[in-house]
mmCIF file of the C-alpha atoms, coordinates in Angstrom:
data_MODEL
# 
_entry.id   MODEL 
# 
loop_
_atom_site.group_PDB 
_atom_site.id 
_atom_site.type_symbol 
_atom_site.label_atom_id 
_atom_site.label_alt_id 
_atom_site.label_comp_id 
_atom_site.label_asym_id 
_atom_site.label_entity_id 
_atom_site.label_seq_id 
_atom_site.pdbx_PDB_ins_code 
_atom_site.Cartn_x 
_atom_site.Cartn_y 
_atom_site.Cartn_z 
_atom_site.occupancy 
_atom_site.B_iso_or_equiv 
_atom_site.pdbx_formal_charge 
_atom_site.auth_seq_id 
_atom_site.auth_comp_id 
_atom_site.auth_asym_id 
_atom_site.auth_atom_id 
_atom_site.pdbx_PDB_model_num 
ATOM 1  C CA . UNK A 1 1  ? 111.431 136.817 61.459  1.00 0.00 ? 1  UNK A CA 1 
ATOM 2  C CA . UNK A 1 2  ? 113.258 140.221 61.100  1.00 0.00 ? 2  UNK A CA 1 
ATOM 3  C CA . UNK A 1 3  ? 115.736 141.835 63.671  1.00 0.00 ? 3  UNK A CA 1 
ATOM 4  C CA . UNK A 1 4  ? 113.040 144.465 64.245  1.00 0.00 ? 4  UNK A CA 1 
ATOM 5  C CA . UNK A 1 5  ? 110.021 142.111 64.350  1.00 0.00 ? 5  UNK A CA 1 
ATOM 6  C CA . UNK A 1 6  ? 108.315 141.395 67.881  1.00 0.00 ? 6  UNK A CA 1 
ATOM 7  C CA . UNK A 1 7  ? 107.530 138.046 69.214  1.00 0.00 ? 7  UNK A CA 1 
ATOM 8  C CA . UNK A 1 8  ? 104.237 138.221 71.326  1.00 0.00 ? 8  UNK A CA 1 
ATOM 9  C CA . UNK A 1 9  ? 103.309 135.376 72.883  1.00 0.00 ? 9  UNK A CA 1 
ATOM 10 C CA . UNK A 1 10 ? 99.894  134.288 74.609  1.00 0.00 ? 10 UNK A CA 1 
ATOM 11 C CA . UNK A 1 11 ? 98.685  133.437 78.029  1.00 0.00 ? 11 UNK A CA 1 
ATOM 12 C CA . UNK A 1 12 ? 95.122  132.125 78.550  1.00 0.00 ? 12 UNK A CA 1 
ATOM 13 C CA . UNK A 1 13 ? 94.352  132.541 82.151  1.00 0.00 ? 13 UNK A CA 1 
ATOM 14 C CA . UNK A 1 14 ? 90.927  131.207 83.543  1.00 0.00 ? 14 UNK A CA 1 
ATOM 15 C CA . UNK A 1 15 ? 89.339  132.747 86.770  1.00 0.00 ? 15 UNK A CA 1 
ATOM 16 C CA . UNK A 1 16 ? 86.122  132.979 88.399  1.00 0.00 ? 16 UNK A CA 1 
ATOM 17 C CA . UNK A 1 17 ? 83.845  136.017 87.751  1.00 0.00 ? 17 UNK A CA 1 
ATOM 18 C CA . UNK A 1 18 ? 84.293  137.342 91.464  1.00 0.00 ? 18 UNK A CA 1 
ATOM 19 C CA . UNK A 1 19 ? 88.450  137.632 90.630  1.00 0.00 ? 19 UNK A CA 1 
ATOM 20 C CA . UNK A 1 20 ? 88.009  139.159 86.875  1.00 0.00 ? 20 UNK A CA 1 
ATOM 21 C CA . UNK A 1 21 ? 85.687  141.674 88.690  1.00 0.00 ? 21 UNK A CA 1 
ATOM 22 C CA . UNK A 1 22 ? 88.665  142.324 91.370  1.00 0.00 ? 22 UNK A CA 1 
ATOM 23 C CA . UNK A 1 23 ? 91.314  142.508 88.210  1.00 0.00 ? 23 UNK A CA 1 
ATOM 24 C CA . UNK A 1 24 ? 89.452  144.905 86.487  1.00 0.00 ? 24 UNK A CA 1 
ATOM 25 C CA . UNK A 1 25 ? 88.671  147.208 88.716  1.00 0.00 ? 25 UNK A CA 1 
ATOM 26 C CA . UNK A 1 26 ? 91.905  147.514 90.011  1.00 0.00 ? 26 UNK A CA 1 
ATOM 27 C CA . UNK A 1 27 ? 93.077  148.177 86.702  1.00 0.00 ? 27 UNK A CA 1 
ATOM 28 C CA . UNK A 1 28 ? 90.181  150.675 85.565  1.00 0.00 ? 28 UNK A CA 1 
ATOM 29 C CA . UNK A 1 29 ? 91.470  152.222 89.011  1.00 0.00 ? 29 UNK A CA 1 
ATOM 30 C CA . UNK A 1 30 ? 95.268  152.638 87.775  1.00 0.00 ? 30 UNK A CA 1 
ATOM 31 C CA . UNK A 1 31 ? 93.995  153.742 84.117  1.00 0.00 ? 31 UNK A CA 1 
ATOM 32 C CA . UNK A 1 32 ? 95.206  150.350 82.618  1.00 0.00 ? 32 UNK A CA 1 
ATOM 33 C CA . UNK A 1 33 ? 94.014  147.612 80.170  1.00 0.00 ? 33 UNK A CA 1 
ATOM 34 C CA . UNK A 1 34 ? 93.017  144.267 81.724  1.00 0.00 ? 34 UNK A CA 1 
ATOM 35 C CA . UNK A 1 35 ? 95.972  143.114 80.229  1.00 0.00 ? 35 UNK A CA 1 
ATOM 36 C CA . UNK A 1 36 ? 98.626  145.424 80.641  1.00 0.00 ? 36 UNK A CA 1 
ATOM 37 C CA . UNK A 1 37 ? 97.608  145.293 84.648  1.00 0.00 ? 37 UNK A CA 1 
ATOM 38 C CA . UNK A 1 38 ? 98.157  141.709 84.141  1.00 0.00 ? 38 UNK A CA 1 
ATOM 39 C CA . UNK A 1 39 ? 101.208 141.945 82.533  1.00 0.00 ? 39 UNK A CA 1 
ATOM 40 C CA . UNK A 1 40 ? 102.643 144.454 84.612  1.00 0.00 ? 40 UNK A CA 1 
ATOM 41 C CA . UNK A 1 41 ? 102.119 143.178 87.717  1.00 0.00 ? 41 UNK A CA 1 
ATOM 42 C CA . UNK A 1 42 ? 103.231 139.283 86.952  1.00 0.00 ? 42 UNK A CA 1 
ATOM 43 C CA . UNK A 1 43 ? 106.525 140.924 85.877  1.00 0.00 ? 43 UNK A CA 1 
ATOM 44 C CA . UNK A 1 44 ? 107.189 143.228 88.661  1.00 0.00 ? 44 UNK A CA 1 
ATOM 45 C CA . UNK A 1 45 ? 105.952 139.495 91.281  1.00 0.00 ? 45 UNK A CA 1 
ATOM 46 C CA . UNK A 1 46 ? 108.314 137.391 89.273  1.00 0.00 ? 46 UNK A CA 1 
ATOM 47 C CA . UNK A 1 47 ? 111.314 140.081 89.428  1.00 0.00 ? 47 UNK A CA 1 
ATOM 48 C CA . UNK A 1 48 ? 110.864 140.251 93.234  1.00 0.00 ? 48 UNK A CA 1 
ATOM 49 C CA . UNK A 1 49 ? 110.288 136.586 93.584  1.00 0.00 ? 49 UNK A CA 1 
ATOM 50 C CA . UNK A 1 50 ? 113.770 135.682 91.425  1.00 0.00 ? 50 UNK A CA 1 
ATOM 51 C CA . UNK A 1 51 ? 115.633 138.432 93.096  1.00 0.00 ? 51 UNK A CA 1 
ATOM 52 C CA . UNK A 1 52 ? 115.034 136.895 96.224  1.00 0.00 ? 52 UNK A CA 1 
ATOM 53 C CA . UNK A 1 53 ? 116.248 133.820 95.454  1.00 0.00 ? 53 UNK A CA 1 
ATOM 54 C CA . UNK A 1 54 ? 118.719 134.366 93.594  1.00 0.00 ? 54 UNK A CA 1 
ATOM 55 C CA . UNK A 1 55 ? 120.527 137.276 95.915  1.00 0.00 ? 55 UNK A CA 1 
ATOM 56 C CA . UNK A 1 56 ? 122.010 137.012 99.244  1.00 0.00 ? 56 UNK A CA 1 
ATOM 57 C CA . UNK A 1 57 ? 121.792 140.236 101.574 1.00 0.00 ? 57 UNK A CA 1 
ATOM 58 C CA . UNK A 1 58 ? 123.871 140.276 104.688 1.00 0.00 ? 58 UNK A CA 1 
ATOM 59 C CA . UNK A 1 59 ? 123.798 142.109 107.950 1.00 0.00 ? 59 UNK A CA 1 
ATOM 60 C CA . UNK A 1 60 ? 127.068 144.110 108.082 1.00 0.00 ? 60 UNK A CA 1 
ATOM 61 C CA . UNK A 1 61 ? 128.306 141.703 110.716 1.00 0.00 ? 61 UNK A CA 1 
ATOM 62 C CA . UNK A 1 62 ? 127.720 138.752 108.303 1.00 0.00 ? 62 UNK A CA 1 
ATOM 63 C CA . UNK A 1 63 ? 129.816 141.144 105.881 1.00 0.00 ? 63 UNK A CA 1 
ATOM 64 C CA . UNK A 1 64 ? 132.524 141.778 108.484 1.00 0.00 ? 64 UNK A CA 1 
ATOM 65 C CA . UNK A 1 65 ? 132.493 138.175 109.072 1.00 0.00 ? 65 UNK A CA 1 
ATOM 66 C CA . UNK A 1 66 ? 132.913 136.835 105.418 1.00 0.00 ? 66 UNK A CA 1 
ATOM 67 C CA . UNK A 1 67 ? 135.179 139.217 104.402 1.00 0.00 ? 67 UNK A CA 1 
ATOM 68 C CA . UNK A 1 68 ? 137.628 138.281 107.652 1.00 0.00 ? 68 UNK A CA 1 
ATOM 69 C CA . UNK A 1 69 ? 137.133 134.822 106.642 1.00 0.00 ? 69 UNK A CA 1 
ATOM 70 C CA . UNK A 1 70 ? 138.371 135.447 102.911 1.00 0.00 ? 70 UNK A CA 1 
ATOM 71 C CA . UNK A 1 71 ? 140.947 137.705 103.936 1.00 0.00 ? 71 UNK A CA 1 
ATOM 72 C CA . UNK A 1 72 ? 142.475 135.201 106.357 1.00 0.00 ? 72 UNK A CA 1 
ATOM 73 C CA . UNK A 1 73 ? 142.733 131.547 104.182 1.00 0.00 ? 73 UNK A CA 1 
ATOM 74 C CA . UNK A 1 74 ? 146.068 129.624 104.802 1.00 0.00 ? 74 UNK A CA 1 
ATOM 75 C CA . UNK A 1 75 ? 146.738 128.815 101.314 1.00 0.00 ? 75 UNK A CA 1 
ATOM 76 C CA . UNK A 1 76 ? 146.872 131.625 98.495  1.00 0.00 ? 76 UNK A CA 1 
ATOM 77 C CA . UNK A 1 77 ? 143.500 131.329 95.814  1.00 0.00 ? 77 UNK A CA 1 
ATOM 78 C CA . UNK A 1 78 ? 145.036 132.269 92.377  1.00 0.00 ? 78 UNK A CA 1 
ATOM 79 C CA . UNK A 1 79 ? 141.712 131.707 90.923  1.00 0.00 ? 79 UNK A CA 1 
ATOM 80 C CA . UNK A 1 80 ? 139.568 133.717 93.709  1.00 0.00 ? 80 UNK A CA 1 
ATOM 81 C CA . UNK A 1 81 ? 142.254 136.961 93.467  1.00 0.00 ? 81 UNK A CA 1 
ATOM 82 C CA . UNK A 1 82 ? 141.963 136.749 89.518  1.00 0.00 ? 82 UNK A CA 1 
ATOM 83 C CA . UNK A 1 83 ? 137.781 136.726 90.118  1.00 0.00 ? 83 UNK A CA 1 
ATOM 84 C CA . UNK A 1 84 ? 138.518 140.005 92.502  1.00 0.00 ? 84 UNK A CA 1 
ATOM 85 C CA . UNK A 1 85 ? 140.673 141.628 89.687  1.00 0.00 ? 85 UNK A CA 1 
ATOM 86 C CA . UNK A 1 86 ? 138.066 140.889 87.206  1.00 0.00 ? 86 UNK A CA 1 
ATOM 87 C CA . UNK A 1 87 ? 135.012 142.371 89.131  1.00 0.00 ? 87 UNK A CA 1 
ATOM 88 C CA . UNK A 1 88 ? 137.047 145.402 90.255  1.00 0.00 ? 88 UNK A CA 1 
ATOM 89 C CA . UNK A 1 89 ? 138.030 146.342 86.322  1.00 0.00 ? 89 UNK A CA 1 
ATOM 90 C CA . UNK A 1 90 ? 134.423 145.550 85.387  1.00 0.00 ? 90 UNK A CA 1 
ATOM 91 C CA . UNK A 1 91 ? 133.425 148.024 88.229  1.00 0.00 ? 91 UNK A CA 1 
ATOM 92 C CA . UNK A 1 92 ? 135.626 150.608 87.133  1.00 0.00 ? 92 UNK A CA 1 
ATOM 93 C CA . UNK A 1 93 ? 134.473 150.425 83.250  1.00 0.00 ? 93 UNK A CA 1 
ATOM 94 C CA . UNK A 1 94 ? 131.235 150.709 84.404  1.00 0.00 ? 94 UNK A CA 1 
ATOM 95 C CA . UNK A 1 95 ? 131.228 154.115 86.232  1.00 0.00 ? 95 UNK A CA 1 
# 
């Protein structure tokens, strides 16, 4: 397959006739295919799902409290400071 060649792959999805009506009229509603409502909306579900598992939001005290904790180990963390460096450079190139 070429660089500029798409993959497509398939999904067969069976359903009863009372949820196909409830599919398609939603997406006759937004001005969408059947499958591009489909589409659409699994993606945006499975972004929200994964984000939420795989991020951690904390209340500012839970920030305060973290930070305090990393800014106050007994023993100095070569490894950790080098991780800081890293992000903060990355940070910078990116703005």
């Amino acid at each position: 397959m070429s660089a500029t060649a798409q993959a497509h792959e398939r999904i067969d999805l069976r359903t009863s006739p009372e949820i196909k009506e409830l599919i398609v009229r939603a997406a006759t509603t937004a001005g969408m295919s059947v499958s591009a409502f489909l589409l659409g909306t699994a993606q945006e579900r499975a972004k929200q799902i994964l984000a939420e598992s795989e991020m951690i939001t904390l209340t500012a005290r839970d920030w305060n409290a973290f930070a305090k904790a990393l800014d106050n180990t007994e023993k100095p963390r070569p490894k950790l400071s080098a991780a800081v460096r890293r992000h903060r450079d990355w940070q910078q190139g990116k703005r």
